[in-house]
C-alpha positions as a printed Julia matrix, in Angstrom:
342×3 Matrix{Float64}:
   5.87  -9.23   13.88
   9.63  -9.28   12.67
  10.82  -5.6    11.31
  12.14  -5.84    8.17
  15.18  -3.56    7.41
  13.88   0.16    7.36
  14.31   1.14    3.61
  11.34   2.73    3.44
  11.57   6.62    4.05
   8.02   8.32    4.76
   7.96  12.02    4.56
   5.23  13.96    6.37
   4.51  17.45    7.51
   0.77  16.11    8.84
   0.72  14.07   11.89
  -2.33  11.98   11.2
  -1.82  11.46    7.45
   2.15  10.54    8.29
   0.73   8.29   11.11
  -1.8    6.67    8.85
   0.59   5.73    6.14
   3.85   4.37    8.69
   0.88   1.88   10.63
  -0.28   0.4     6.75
   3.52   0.1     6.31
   3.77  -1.56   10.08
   1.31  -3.91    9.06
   2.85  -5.0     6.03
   6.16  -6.38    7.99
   8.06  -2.91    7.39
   9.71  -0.32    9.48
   9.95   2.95    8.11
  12.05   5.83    8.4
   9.8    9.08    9.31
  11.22  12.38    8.71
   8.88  14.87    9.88
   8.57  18.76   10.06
   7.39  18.38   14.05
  10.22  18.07   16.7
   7.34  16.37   18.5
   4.53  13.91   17.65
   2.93  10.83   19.04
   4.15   8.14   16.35
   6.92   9.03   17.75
   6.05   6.64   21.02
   5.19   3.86   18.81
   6.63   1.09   17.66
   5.57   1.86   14.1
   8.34   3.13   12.85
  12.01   2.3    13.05
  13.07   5.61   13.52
  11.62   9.34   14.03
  13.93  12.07   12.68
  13.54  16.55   12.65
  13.08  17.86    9.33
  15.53  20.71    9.6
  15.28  23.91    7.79
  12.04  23.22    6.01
  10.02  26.12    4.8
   7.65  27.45    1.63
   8.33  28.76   -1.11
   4.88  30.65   -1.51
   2.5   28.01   -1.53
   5.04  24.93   -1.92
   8.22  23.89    0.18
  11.04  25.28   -0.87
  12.83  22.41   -2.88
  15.59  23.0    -0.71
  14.33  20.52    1.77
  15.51  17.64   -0.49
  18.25  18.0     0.77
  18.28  16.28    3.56
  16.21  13.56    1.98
  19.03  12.69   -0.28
  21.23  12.75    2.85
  19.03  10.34    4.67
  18.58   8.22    1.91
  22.51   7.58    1.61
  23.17   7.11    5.05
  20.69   4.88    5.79
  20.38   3.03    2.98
  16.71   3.8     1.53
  15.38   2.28   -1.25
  12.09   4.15   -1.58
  10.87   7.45   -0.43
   6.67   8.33    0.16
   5.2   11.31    0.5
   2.46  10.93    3.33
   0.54  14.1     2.58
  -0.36  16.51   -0.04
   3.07  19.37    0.65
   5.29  16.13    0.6
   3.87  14.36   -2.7
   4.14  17.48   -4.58
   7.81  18.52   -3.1
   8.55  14.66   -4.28
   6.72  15.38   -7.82
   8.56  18.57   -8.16
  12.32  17.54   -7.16
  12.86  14.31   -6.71
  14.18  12.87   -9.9
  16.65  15.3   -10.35
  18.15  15.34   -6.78
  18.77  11.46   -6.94
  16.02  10.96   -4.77
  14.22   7.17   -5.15
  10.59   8.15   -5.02
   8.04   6.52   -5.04
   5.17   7.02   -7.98
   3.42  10.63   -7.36
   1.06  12.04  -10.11
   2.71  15.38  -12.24
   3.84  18.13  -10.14
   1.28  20.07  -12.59
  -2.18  17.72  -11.87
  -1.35  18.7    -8.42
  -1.2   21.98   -8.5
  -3.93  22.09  -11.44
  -6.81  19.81  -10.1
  -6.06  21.11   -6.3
  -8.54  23.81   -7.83
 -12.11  22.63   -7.57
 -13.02  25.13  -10.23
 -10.04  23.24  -12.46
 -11.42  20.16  -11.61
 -14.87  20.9   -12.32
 -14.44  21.46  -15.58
 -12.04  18.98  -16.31
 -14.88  16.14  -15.27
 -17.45  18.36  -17.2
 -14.93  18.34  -20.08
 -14.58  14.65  -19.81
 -18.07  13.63  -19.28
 -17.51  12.51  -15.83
 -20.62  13.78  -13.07
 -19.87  16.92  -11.27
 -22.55  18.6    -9.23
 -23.54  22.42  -11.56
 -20.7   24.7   -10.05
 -19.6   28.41  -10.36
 -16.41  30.32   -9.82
 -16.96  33.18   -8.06
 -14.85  36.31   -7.13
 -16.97  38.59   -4.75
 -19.58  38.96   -2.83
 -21.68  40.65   -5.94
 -21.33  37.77   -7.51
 -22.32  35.04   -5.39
 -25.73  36.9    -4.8
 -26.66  37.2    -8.07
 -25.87  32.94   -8.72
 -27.98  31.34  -10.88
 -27.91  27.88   -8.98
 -31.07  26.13   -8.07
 -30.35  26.33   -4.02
 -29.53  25.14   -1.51
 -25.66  25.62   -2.35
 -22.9   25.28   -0.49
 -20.05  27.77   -0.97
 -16.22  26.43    0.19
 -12.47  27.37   -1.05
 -10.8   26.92   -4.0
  -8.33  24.69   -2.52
  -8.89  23.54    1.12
  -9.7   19.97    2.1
 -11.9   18.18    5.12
 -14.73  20.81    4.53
 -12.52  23.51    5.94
 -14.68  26.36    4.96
 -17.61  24.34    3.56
 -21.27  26.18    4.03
 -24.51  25.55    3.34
 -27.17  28.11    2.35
 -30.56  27.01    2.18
 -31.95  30.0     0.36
 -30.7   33.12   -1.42
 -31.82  35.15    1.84
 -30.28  33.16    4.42
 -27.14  33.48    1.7
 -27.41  37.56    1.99
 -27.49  37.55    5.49
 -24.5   35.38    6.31
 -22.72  37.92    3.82
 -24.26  41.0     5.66
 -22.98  39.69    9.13
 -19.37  38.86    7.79
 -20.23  35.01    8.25
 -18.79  33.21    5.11
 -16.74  30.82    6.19
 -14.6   30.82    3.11
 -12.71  33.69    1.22
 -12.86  35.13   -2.41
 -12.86  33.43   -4.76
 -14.69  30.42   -3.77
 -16.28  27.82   -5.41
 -19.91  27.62   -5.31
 -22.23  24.3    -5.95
 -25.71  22.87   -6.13
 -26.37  21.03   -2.98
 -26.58  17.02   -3.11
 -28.44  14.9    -1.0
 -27.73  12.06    0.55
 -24.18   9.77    1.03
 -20.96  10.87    1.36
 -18.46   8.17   -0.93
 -15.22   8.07   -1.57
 -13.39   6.15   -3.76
  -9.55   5.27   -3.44
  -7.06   4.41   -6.48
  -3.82   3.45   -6.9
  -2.75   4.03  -10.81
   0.62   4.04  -12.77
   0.38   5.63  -16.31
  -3.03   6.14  -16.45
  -4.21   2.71  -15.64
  -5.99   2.02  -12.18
  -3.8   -0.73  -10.15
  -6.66  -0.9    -7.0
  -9.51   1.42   -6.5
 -12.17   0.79   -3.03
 -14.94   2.72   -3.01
 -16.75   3.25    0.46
 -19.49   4.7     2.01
 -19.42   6.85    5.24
 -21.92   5.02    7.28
 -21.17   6.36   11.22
 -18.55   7.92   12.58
 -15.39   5.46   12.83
 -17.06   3.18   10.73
 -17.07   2.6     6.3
 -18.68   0.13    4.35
 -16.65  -0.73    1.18
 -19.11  -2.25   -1.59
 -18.05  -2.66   -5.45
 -19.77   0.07   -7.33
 -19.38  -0.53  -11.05
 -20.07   2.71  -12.02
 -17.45   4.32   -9.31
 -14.99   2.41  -10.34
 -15.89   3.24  -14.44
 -15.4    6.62  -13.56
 -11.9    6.2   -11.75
 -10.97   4.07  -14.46
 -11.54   7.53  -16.98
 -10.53  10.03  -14.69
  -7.67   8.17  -13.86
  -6.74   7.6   -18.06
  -7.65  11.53  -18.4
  -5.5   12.32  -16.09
  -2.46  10.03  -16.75
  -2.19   9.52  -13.64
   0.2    7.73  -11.29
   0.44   7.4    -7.97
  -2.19   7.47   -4.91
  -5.47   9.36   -5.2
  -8.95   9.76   -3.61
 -12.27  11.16   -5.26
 -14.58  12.16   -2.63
 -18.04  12.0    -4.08
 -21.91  12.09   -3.16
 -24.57   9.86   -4.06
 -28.29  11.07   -4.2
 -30.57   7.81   -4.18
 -33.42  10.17   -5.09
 -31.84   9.87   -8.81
 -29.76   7.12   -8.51
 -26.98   9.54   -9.72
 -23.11   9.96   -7.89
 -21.59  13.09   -8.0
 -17.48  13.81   -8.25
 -17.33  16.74   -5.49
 -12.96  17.27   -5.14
  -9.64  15.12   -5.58
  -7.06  14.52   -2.96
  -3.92  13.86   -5.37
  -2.59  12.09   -2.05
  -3.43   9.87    0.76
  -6.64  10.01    2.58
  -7.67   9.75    6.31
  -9.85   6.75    5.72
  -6.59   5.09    4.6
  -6.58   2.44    7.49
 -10.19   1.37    6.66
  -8.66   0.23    3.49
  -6.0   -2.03    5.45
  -8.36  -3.76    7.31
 -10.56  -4.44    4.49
  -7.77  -5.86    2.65
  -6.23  -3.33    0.7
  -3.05  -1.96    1.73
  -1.92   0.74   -0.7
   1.11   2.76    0.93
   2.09  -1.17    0.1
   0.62  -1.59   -2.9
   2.74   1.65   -3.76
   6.02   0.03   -2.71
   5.73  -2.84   -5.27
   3.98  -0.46   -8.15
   5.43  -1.17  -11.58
   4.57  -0.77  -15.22
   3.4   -4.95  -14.75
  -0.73  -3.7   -13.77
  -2.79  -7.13  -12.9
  -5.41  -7.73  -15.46
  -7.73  -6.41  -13.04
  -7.34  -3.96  -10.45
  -6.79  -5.2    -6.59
 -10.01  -4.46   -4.72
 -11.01  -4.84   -0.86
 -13.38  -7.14    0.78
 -16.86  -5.78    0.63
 -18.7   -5.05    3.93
 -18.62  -3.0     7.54
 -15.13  -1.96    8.79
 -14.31  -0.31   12.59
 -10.58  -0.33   13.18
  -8.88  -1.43   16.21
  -9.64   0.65   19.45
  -5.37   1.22   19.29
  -5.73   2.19   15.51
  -8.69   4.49   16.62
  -7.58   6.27   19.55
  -3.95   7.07   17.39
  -6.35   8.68   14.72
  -8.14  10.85   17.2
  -5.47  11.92   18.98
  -2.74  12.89   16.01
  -5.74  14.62   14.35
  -5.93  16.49   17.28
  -2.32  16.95   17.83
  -1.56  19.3    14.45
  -3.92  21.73   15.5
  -2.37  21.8    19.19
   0.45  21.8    18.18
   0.95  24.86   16.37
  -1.46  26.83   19.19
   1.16  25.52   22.31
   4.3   26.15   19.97
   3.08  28.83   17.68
   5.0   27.12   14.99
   3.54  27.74   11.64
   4.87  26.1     7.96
């Protein structure tokens, strides 16, 4: 495959996400520019990317990077002559969303710095669907443990953070007394306050969109089958509901709803956002839809109907695989061997 000149810039502060986004761009006949936050990471012994480069001085600002980091963005950009900059993760997307246009840096399309921040609640996002008539399983905010006890949910619930992704801190309590013992023994996973909803049966979906202004460009929506394995299939209704969460929203940029289906009711359920890109972003490639791409050419020209993948089984590549394992793995490790911390 002949490189094209690198004038794409990805920015990434986590290794698989970054990873995920330079191979779509690999396959598309580009080679990107990483600037990362680790001195260290396996893309770096690929031939990916054109270039790996240290993201110097990079730290938050509370919850956010400091702004600061731009910086060297802009610099990069100027010296070697970038034409558009991607975020690869959620820290990166909102640090472009946040600065970008007024430190002359060419970004690519991000949703509002404030959807971010707003709808990286579940609680917010909850009751924006419910709001909006969109499905959301029945949901509480809660602030202690008082509170959670006395929930008038029909169980079993699950109880997870505010604002954490991956089911970091996700739990499942069957009844109300298995509920008051894990709180008796100090065993809830997640801290106050939490978000805590109704439990759905049956398939974990997601569905993936790519929108500018509030009008879907490409949506896939997939089903998680095995592990290392999705099955994309074209769910009208899905897609109906990206198509008004998306217009709600006014959204532009990447995005990924993950969602549940319970076949017992036929119904799907809208469970969190990632205002970003996803790890099933390579299953998307394979099956045809390449949207760190699709991202590249985005304009205010939408198709008359939005860019969908092939429908069917996909496994990636044992290459692609293995690289997904092992940068997953390599954030975590990282931090524990350097005891480096963002």
């Amino acid at each position: 495959m002949a490189a094209a000149h690198p004038s794409v810039l990805v920015l990434g502060v986590v290794p698989s996400l970054t990873w995920s986004v330079v191979r779509c761009l690999r396959r598309a006949g580009h080679a990107p520019l990483v600037l990362a936050w680790h001195a260290r990471a396996p893309l770096m012994w690929t031939g990916d990317c054109h270039r790996y480069v240290r993201w110097h001085g990079l730290r938050r600002n509370g919850a956010q990077l400091d702004t600061s980091a731009l910086a060297q963005v802009r610099e990069l950009c100027g010296s070697a002559g970038i034409d558009k900059v991607i975020g690869a993760d959620y820290d990166t997307a909102l640090l472009l969303a946040r600065g970008a246009a007024s430190e002359g840096v060419p970004a690519c399309a991000v949703p509002q710095a404030s959807t971010m921040t707003t709808l990286n609640d579940k609680w917010n996002l909850t009751r924006l669907l419910a709001a909006s008539g969109l499905p959301a399983p029945d949901s509480v905010r809660v602030d202690d443990a008082a509170q959670l006890l006395a929930n008038q949910l029909v169980y079993p619930i699950v109880s997870k953070p505010l604002d954490r992704w991956a089911s970091v801190g996700f739990q499942v309590h069957r009844t109300r007394e298995s509920l008051a013992r894990t709180l008796a023994h100090g065993r809830l996973t997640a801290g106050f306050p939490l978000i805590a909803q109704s439990h759905v049966p049956g398939w974990d979906v997601g569905a993936s969109f790519l929108a500018q202004r509030g009008q879907v460009a490409a949506c896939s929506v997939f089903r998680h089958t095995r592990r290392g394995e999705r099955t994309f299939y074209p769910s009208v209704r899905v897609r109906e509901y990206v198509k008004r969460f998306v217009a709600v929203c006014d959204y532009s940029g990447v995005g990924h709803l993950d969602l549940r289906y319970d076949p017992a009711r036929d119904s799907y359920f809208i469970l969190e956002l990632n205002p970003r890109f996803w790890a099933s972003l390579l299953y998307a490639e394979r099956a045809g839809l390449n949207y760190p791409e699709l991202l590249l050419t985005l304009d205010d020209t939408l198709p008359p109907q939005p860019a969908a993948p092939r429908s069917g089984r996909v496994r990636l590549a044992p290459y692609e695989r293995a690289m997904t394992l092992s940068t997953r793995w390599f954030g975590s490790a990282y931090e524990r061997v350097t005891g480096a911390r963002l």
